[in-house]
Every structure is written in C-alpha cells, then in structure tokens.
mmCIF file as Biopython writes it, N, C-alpha, C and O atoms, coordinates in Angstrom:
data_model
#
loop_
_atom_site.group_PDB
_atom_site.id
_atom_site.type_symbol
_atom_site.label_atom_id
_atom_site.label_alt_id
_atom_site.label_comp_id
_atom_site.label_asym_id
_atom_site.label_entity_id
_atom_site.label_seq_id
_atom_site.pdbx_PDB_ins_code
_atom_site.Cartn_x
_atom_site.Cartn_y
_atom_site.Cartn_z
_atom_site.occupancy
_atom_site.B_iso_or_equiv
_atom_site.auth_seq_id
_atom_site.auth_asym_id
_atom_site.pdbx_PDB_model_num
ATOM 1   N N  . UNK A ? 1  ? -45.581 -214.243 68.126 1.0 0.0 1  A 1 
ATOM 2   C CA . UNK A ? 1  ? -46.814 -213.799 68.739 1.0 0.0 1  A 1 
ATOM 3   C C  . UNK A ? 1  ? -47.344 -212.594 67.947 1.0 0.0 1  A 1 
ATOM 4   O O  . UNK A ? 1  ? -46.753 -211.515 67.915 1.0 0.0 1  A 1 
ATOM 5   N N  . UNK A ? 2  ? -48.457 -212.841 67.331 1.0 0.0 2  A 1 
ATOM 6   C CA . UNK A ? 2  ? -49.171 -211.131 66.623 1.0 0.0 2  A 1 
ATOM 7   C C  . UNK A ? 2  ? -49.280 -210.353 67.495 1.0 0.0 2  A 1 
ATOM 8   O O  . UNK A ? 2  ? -49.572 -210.629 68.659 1.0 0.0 2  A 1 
ATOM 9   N N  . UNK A ? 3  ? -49.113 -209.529 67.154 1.0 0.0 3  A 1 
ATOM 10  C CA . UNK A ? 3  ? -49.471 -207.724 68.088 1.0 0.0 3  A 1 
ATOM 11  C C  . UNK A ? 3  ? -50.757 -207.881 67.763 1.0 0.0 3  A 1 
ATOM 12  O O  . UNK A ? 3  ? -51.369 -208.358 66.807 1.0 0.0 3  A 1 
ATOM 13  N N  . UNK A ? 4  ? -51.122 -207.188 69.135 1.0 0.0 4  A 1 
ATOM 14  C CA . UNK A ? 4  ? -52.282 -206.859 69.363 1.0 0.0 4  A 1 
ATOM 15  C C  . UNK A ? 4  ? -52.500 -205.122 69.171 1.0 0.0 4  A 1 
ATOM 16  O O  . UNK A ? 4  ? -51.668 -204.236 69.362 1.0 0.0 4  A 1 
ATOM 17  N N  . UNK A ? 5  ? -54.203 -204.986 68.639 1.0 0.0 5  A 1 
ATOM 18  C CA . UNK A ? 5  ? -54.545 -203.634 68.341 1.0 0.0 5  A 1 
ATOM 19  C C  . UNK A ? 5  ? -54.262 -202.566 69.504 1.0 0.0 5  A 1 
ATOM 20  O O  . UNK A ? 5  ? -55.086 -202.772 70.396 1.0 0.0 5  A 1 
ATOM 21  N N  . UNK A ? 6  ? -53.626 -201.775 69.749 1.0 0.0 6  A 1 
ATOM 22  C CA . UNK A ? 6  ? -53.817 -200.880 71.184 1.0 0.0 6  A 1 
ATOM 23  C C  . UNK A ? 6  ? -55.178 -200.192 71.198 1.0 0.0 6  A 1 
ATOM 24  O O  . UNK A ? 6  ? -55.327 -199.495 70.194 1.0 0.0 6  A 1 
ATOM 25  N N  . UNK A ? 7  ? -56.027 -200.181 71.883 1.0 0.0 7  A 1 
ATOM 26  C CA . UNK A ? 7  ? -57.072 -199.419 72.075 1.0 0.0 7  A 1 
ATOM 27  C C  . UNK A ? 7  ? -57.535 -198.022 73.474 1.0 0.0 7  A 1 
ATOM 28  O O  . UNK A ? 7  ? -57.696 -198.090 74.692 1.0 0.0 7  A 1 
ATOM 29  N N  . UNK A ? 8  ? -57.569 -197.485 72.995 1.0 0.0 8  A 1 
ATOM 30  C CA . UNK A ? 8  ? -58.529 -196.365 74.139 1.0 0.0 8  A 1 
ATOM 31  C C  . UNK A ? 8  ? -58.420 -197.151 75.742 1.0 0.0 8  A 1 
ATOM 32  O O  . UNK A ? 8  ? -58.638 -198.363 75.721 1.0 0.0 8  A 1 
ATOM 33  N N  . UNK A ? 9  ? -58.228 -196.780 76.551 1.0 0.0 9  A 1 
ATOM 34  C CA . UNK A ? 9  ? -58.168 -196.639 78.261 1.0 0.0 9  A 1 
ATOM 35  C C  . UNK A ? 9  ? -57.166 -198.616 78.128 1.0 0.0 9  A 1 
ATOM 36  O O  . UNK A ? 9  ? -57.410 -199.434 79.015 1.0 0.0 9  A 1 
ATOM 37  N N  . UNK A ? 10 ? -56.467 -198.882 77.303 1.0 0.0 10 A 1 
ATOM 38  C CA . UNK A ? 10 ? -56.215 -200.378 77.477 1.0 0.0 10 A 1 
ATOM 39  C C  . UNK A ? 10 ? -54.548 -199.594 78.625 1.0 0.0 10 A 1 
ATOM 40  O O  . UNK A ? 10 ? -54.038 -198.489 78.809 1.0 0.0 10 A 1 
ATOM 41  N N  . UNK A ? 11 ? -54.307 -201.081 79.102 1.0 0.0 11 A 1 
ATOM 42  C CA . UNK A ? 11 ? -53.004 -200.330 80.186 1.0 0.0 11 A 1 
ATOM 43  C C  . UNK A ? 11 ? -52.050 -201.121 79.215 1.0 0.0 11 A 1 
ATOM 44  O O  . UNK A ? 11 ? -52.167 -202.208 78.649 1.0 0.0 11 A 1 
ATOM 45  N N  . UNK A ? 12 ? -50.927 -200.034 79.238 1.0 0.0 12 A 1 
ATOM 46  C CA . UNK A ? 12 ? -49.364 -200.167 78.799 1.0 0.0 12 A 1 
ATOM 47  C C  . UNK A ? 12 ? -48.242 -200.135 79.366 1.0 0.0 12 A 1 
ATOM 48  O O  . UNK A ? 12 ? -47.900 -199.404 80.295 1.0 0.0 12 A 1 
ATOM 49  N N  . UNK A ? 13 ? -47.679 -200.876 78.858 1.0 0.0 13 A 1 
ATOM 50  C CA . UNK A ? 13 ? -45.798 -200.746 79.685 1.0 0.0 13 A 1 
ATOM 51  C C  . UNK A ? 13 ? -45.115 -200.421 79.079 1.0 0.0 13 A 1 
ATOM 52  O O  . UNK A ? 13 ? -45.202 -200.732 77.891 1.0 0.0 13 A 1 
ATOM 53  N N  . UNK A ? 14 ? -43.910 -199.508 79.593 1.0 0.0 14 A 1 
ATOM 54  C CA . UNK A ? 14 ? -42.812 -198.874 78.871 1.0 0.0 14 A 1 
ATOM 55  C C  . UNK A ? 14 ? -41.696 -199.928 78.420 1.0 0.0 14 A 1 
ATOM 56  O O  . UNK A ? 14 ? -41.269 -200.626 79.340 1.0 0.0 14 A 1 
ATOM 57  N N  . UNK A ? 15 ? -41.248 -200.115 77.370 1.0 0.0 15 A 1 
ATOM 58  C CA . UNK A ? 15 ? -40.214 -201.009 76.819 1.0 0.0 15 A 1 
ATOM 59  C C  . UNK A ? 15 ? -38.922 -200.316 77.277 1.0 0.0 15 A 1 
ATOM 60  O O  . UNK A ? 15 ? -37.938 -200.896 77.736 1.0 0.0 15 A 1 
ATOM 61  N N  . UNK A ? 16 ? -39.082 -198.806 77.062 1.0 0.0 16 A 1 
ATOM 62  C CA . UNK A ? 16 ? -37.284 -198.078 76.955 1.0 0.0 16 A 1 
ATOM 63  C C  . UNK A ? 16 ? -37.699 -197.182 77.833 1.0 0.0 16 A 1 
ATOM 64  O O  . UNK A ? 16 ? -38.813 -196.659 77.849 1.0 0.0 16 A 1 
ATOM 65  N N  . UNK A ? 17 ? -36.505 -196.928 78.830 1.0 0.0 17 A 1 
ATOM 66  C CA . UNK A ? 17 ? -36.560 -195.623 79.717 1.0 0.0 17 A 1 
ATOM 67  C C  . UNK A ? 17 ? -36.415 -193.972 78.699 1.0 0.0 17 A 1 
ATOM 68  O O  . UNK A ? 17 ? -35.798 -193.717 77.665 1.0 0.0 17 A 1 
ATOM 69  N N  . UNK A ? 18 ? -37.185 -193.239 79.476 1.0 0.0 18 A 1 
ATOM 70  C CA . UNK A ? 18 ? -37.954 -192.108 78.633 1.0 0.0 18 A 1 
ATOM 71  C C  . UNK A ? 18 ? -37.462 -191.275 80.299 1.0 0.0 18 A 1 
ATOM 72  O O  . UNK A ? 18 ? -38.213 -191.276 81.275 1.0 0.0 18 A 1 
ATOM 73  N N  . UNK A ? 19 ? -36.455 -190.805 80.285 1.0 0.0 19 A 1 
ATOM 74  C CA . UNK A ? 19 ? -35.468 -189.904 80.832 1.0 0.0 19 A 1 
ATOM 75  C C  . UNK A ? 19 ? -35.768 -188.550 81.175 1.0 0.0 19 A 1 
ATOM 76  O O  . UNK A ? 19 ? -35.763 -187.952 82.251 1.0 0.0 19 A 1 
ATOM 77  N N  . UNK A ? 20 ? -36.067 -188.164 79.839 1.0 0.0 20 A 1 
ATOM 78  C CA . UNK A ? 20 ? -36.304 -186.969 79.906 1.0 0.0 20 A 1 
ATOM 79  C C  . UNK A ? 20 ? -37.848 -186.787 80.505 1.0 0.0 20 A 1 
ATOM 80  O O  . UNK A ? 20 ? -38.234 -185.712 80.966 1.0 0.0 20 A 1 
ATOM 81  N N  . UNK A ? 21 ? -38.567 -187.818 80.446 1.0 0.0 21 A 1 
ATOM 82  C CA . UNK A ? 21 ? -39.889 -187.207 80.895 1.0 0.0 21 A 1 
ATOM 83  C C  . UNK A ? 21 ? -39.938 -188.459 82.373 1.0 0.0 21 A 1 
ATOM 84  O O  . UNK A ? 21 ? -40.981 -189.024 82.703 1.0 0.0 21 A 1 
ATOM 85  N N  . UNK A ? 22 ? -38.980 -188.613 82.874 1.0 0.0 22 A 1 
ATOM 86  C CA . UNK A ? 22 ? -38.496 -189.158 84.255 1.0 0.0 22 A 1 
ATOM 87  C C  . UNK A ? 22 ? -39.396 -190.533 84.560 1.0 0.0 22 A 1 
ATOM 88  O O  . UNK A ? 22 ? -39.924 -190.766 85.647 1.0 0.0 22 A 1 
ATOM 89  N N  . UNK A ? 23 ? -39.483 -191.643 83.049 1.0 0.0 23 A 1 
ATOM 90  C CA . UNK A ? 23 ? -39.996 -192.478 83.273 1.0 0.0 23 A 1 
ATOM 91  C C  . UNK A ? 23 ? -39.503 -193.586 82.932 1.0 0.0 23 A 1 
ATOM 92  O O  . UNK A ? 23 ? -39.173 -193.794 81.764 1.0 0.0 23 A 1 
ATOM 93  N N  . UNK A ? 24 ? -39.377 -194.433 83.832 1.0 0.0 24 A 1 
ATOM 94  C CA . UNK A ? 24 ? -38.202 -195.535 83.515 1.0 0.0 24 A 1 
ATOM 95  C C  . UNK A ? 24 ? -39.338 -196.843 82.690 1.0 0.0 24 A 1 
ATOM 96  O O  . UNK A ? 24 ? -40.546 -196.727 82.481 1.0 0.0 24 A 1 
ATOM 97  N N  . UNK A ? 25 ? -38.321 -198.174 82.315 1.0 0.0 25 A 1 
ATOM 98  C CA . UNK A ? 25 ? -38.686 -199.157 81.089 1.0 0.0 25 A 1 
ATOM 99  C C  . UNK A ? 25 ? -40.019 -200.035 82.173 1.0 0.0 25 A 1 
ATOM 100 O O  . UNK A ? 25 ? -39.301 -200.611 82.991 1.0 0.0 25 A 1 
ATOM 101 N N  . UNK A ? 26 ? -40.340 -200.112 82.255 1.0 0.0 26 A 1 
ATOM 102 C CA . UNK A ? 26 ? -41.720 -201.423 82.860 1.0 0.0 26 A 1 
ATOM 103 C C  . UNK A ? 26 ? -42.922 -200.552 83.271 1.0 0.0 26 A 1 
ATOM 104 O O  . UNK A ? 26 ? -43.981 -201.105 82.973 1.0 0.0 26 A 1 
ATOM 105 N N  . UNK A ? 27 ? -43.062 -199.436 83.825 1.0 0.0 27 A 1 
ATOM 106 C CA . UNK A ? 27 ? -43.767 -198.330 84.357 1.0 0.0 27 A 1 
ATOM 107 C C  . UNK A ? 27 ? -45.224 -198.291 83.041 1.0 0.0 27 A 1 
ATOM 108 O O  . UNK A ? 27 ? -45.464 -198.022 81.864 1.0 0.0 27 A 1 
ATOM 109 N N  . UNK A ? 28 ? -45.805 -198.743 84.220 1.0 0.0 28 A 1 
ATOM 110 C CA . UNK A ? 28 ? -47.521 -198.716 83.637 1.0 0.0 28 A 1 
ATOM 111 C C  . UNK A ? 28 ? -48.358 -197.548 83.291 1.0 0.0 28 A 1 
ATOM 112 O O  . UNK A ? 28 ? -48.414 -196.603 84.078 1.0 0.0 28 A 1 
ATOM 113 N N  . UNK A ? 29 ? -49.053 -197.535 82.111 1.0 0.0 29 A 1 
ATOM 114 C CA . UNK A ? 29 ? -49.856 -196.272 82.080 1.0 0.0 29 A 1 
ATOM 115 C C  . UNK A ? 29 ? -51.231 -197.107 80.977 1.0 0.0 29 A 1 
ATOM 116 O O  . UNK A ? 29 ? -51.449 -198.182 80.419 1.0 0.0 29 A 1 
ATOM 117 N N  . UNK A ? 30 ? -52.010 -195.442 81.220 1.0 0.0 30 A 1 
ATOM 118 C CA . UNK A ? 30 ? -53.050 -196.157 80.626 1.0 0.0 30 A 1 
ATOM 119 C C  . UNK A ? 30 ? -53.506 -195.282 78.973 1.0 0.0 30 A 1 
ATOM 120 O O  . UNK A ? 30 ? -53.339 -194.063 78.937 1.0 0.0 30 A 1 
ATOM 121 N N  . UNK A ? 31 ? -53.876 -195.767 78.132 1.0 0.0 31 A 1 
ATOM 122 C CA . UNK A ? 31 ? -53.899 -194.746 76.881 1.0 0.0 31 A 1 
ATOM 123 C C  . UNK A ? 31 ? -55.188 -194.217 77.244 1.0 0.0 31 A 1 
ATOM 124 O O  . UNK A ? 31 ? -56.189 -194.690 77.782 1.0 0.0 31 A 1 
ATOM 125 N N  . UNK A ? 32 ? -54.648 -192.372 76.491 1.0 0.0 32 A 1 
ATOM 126 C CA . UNK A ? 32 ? -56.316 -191.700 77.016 1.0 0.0 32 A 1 
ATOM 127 C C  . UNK A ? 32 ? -56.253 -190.800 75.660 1.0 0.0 32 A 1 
ATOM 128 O O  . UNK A ? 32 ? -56.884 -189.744 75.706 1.0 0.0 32 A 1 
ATOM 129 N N  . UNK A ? 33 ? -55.613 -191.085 74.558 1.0 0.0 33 A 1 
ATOM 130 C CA . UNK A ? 33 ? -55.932 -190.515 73.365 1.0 0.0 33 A 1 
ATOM 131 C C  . UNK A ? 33 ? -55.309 -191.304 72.436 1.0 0.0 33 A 1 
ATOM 132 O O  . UNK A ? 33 ? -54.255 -191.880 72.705 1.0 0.0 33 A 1 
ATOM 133 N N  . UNK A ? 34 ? -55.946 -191.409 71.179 1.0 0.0 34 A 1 
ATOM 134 C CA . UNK A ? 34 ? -55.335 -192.069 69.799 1.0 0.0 34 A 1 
ATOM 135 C C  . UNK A ? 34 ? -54.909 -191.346 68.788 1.0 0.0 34 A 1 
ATOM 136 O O  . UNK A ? 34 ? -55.219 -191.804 67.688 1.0 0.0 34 A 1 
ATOM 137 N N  . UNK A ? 35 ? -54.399 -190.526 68.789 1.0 0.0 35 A 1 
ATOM 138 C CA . UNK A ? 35 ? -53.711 -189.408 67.783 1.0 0.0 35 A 1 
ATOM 139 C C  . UNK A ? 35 ? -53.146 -189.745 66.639 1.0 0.0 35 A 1 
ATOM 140 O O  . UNK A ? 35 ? -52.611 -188.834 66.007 1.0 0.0 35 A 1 
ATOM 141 N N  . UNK A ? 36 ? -53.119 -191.088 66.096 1.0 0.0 36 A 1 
ATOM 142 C CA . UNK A ? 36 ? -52.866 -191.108 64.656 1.0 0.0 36 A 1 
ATOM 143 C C  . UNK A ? 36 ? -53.058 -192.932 64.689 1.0 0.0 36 A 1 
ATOM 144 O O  . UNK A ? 36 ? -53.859 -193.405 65.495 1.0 0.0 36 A 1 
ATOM 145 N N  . UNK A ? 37 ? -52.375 -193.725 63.891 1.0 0.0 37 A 1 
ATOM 146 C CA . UNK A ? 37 ? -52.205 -194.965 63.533 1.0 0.0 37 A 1 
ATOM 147 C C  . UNK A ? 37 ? -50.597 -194.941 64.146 1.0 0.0 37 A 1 
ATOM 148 O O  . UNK A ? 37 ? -49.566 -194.423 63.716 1.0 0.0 37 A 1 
ATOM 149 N N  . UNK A ? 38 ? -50.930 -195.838 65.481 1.0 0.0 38 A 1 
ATOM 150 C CA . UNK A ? 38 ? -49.488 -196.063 66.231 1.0 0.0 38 A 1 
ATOM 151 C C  . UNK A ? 38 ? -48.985 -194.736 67.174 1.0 0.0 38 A 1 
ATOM 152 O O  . UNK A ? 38 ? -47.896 -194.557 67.718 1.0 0.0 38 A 1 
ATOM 153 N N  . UNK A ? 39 ? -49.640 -194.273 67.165 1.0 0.0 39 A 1 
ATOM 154 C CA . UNK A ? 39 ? -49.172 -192.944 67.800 1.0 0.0 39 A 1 
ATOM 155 C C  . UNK A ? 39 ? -50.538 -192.369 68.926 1.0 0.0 39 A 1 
ATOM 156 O O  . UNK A ? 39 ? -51.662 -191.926 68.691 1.0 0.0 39 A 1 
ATOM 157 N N  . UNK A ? 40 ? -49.674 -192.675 70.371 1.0 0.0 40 A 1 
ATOM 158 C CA . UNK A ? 40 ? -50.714 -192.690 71.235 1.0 0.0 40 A 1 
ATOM 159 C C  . UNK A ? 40 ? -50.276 -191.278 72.672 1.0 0.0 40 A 1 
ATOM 160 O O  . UNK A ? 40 ? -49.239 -190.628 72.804 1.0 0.0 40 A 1 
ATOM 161 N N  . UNK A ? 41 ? -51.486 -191.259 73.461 1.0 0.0 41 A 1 
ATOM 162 C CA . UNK A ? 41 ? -50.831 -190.045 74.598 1.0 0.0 41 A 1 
ATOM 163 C C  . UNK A ? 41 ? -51.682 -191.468 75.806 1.0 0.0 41 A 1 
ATOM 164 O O  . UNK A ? 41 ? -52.800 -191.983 75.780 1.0 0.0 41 A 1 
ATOM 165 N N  . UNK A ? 42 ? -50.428 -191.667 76.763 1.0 0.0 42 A 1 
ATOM 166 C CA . UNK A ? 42 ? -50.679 -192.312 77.334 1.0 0.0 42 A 1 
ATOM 167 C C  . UNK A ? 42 ? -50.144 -191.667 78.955 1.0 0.0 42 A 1 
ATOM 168 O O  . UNK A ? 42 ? -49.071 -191.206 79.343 1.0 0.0 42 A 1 
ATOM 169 N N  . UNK A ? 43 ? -51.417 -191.894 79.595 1.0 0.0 43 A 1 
ATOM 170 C CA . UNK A ? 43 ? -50.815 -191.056 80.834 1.0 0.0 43 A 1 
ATOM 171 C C  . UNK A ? 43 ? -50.086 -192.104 82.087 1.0 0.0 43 A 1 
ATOM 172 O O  . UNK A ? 43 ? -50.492 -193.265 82.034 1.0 0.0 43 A 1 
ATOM 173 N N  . UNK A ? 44 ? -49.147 -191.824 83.099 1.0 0.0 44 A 1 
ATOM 174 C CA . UNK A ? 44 ? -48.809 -192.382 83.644 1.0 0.0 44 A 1 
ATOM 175 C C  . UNK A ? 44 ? -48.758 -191.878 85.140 1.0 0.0 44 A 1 
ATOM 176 O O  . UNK A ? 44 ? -48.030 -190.886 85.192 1.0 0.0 44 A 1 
ATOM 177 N N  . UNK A ? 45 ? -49.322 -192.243 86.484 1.0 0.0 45 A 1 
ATOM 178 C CA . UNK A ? 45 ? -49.342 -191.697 87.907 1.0 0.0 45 A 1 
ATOM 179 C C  . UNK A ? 45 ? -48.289 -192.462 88.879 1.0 0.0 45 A 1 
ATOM 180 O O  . UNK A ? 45 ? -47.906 -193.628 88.971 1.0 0.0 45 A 1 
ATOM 181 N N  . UNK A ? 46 ? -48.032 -191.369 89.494 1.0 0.0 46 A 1 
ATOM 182 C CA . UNK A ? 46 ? -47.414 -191.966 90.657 1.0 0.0 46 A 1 
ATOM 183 C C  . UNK A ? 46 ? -47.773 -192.779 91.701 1.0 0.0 46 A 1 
ATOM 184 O O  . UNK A ? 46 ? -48.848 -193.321 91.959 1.0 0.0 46 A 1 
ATOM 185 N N  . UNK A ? 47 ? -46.337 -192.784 92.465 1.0 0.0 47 A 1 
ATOM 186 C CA . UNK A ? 47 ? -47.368 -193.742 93.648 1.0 0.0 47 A 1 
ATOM 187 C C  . UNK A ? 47 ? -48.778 -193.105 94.796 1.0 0.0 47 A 1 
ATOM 188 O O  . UNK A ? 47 ? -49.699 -193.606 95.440 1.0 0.0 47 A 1 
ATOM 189 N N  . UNK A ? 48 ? -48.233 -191.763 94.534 1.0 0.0 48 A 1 
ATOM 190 C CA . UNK A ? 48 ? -49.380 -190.758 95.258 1.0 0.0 48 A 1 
ATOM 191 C C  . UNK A ? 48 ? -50.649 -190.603 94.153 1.0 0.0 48 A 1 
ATOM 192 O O  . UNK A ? 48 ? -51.455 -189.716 94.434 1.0 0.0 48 A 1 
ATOM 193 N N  . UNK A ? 49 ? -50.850 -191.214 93.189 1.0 0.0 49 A 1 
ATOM 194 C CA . UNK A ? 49 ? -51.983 -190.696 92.156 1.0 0.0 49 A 1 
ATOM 195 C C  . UNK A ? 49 ? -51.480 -189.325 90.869 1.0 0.0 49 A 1 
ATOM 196 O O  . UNK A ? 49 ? -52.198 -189.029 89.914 1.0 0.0 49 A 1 
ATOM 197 N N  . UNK A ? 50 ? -50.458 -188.830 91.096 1.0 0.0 50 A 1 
ATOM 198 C CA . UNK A ? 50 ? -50.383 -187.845 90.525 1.0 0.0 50 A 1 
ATOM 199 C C  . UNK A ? 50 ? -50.028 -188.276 89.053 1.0 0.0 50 A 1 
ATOM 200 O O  . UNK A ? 50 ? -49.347 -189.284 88.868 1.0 0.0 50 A 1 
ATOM 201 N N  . UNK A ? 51 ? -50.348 -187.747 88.330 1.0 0.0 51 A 1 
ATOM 202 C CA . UNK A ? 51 ? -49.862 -187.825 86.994 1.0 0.0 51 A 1 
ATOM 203 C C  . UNK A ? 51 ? -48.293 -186.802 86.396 1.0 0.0 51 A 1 
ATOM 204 O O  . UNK A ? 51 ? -47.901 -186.896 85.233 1.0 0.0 51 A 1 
#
C-alpha cells in the first residue's frame, strides 16, 4: 500500500506508546503544524476536550 502525504488538520493514530508524554499506541490526534519533511506537532485531547 503507498503512503499517503500527511497534511495540515488530517487525523492520526499513534503506532507506539509514547509514555513519557502519557499516550498510548491507537490514540487519535489531529496535525496542527508541519515543521519539516516528516516531522509533524500533532495535538491530542482527552475524553473531557483537554489537550
């Protein structure tokens, strides 16, 4: 299957649990910056809305 381009506000899932920032592997977020080629800031909320 080709990869697809990631783009600006597209929603993402976590492959690997990310521990330290208390976010486990399937956990949805949405990208809200493109900071290089492959290299993204993607935010993620709780079940209350919080980020």
């Amino acid at each position: 299957m080709p990869k697809k381009k990631i783009k600006l506000l597209d929603t993402v899932a976590l492959v690997d649990d990310l521990p330290e920032r208390k976010l486990k592997r399937g956990e949805v977020g949405t990208v809200v910056e493109i900071l290089a080629p492959d290299v993204f800031e993607v935010e993620f909320c709780d079940d209350d809305g919080s980020t």
